[in-house]
C-alpha positions as CSV (number, residue, x, y, z in Angstrom):
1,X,-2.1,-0.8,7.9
2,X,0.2,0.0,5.5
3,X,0.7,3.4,4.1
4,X,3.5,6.0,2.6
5,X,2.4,9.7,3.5
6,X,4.1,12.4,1.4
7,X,3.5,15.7,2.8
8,X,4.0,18.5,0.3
9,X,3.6,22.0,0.8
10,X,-0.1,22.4,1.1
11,X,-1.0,19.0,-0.2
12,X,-0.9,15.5,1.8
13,X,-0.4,12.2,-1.2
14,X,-1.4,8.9,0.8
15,X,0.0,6.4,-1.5
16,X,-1.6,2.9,0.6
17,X,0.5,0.0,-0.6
18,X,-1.4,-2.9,0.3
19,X,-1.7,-5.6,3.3
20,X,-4.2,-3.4,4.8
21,X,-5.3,-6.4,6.5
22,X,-3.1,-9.8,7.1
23,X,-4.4,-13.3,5.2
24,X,-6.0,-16.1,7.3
25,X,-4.6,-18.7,5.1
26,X,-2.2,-19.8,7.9
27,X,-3.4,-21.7,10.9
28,X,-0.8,-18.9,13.2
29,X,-2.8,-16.0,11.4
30,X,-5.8,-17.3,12.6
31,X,-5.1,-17.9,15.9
32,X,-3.8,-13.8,15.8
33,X,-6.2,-12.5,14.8
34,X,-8.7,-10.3,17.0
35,X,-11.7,-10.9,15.1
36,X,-12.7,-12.0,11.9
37,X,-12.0,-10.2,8.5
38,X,-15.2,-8.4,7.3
39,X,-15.2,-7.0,11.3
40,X,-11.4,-5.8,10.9
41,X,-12.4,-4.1,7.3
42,X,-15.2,-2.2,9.1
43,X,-13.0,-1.0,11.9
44,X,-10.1,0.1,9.3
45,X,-12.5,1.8,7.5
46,X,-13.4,4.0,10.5
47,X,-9.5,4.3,11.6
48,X,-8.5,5.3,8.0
49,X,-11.7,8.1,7.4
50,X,-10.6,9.9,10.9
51,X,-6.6,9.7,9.7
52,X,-7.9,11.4,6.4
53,X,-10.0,13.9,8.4
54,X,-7.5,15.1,10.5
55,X,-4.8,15.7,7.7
56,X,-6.9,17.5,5.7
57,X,-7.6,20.3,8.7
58,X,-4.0,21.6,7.5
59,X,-3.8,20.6,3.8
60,X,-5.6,19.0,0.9
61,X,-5.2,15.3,0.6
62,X,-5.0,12.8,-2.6
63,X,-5.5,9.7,-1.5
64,X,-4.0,6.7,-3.9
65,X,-3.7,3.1,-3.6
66,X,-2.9,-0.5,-4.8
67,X,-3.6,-3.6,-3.4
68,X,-2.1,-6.4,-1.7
69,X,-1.7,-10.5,-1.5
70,X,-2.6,-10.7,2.2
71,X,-5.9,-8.8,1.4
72,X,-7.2,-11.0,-1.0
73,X,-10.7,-12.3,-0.7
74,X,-10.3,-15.8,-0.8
75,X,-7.9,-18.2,-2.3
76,X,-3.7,-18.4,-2.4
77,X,-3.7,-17.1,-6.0
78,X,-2.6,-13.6,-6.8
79,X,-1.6,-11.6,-9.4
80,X,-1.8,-8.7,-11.6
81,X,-5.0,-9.2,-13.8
82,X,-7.8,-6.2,-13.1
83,X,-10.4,-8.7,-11.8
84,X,-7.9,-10.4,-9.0
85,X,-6.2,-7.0,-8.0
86,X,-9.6,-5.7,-7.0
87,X,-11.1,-9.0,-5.4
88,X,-9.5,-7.8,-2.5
89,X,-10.4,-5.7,1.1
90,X,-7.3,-3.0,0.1
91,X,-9.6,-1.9,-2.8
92,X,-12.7,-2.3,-1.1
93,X,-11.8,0.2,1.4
94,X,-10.2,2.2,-0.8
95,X,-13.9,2.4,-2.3
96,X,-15.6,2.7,0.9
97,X,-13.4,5.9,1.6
98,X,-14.0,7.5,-1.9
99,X,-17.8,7.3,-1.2
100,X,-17.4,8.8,2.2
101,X,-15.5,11.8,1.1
102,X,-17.2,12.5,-2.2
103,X,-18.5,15.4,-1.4
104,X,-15.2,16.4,0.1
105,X,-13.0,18.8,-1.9
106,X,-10.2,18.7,0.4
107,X,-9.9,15.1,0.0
108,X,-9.6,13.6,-3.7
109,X,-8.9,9.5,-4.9
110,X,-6.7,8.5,-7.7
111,X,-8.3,6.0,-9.1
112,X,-6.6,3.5,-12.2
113,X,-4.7,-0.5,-12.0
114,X,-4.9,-1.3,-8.7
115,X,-2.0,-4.0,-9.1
116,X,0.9,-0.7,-10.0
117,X,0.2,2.8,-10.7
118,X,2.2,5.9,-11.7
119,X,1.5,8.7,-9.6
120,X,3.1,12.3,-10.2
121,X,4.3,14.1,-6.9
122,X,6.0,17.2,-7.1
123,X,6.8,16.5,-10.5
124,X,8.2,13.2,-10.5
125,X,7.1,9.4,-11.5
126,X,6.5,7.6,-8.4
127,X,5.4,4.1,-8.9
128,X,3.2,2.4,-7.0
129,X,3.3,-1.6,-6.4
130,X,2.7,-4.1,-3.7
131,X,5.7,-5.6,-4.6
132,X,4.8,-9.4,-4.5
133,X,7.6,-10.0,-7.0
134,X,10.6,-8.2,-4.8
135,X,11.2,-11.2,-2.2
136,X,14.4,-12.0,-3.9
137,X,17.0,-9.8,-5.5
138,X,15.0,-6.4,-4.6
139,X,17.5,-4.1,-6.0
140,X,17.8,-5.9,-9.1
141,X,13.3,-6.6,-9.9
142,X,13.1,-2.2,-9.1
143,X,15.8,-2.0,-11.6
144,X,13.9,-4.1,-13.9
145,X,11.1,-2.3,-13.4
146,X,12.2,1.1,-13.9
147,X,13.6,-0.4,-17.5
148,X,10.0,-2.0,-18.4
149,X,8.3,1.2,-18.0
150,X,10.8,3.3,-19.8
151,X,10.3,0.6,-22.9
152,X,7.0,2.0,-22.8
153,X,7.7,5.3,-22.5
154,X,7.0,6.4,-18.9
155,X,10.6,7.6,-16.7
156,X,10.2,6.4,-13.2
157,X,11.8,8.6,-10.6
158,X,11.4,6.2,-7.5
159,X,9.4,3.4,-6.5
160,X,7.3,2.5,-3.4
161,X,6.5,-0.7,-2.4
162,X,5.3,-3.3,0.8
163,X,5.2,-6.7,0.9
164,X,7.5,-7.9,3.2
165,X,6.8,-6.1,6.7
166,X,10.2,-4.5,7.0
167,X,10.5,-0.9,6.1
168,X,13.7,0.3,4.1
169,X,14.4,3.8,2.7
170,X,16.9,3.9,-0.3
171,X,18.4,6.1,-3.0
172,X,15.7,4.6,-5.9
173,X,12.7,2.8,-3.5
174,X,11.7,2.8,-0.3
175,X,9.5,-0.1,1.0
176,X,7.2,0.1,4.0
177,X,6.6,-1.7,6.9
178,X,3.6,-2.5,8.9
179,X,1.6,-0.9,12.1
180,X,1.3,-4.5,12.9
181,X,4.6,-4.9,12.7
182,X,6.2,-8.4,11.7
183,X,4.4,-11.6,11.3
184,X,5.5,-15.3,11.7
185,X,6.0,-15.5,7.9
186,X,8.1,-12.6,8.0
187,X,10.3,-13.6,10.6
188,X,10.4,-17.3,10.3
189,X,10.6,-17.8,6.2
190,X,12.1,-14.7,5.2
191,X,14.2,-14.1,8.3
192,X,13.4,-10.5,8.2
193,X,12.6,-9.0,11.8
194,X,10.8,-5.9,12.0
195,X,8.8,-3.8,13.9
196,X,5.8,-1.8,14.1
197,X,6.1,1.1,11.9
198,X,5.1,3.8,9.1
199,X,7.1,5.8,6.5
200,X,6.3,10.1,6.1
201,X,8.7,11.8,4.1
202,X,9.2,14.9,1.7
203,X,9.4,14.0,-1.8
């Protein structure tokens, strides 16, 4: 699972960045996994509903979230088109949990793209994006970024991403890691080693 929790005062933001679950497009993936996707998405779903229920004993919860290539139904091919970015498990749980809390008022889901989305906390533009793009030069692609949306308009304060299963807090993004820790992608093609792990911070 991968999540950024921004406790605030008297209000929780989950902001879920994706690669809820890992891909089975790789013969190692398969071989790791413990069962089989639809089961894993079931079990996540329960995992995640009792994470929200317990945070919002002490505060009020918004819950938002984008959605990642690992999750992806089926296929190699992913990108940023509304009918791909939701053709994934991230954004079906991300439905499942809305249903289960609708008649929740602690607990409240942003809903939008689910490829990037702007999301105000405590007053500032916090993106949102898997970052599928950010395997390269990362500190150059947020800079980019941050100049595409202010073409259109919209000041970005920071940035939150995923992607790459190795967390890393800086002064204009912060990317997170993975409960699961790394993979054999992450350590063997991106050289990247990593371990278990989970951003909370104040914003």
């Amino acid at each position: 699972t991968r999540s950024v929790s921004a406790f605030l005062l008297n209000r929780s933001t989950d902001l879920d960045l994706g690669d809820l679950l890992n891909s089975d497009r790789r013969m190692s993936e398969v071989f790791n996994m413990a069962t089989n996707r639809s089961c894993a998405v079931v079990l996540l779903f329960h995992i995640l509903r009792q994470f929200l229920i317990d945070i919002s004993q002490s505060c009020n919860v918004v819950v938002a979230s984008v959605t990642g290539n690992e999750s992806r139904v089926v296929g190699e091919e992913y990108d940023t088109s509304d009918i791909l970015a939701t053709y994934n498990y991230d954004y079906t749980l991300h439905e499942f949990l809305k249903v289960a809390f609708e008649k929740d008022d602690r607990i409240n889901f942003i809903d939008g793209n689910f490829a990037e989305k702007v999301v105000n906390i405590a007053g500032s533009n916090v993106l949102m994006t898997h970052g599928t793009s950010f395997t390269k030069d990362i500190e150059k692609s947020v800079q980019q970024t941050f100049g595409r949306y202010s073409a259109n308009g919209i000041v970005l304060d920071y940035l939150f991403c995923g992607h790459l299963h190795s967390a890393r807090i800086g002064d204009m993004y912060a990317r997170t890691g993975s409960l699961c820790g790394g993979n054999s992608y992450s350590e063997g093609a991106l050289n990247l080693a990593s371990r278990a792990s989970e951003l909370i911070g104040k914003i």
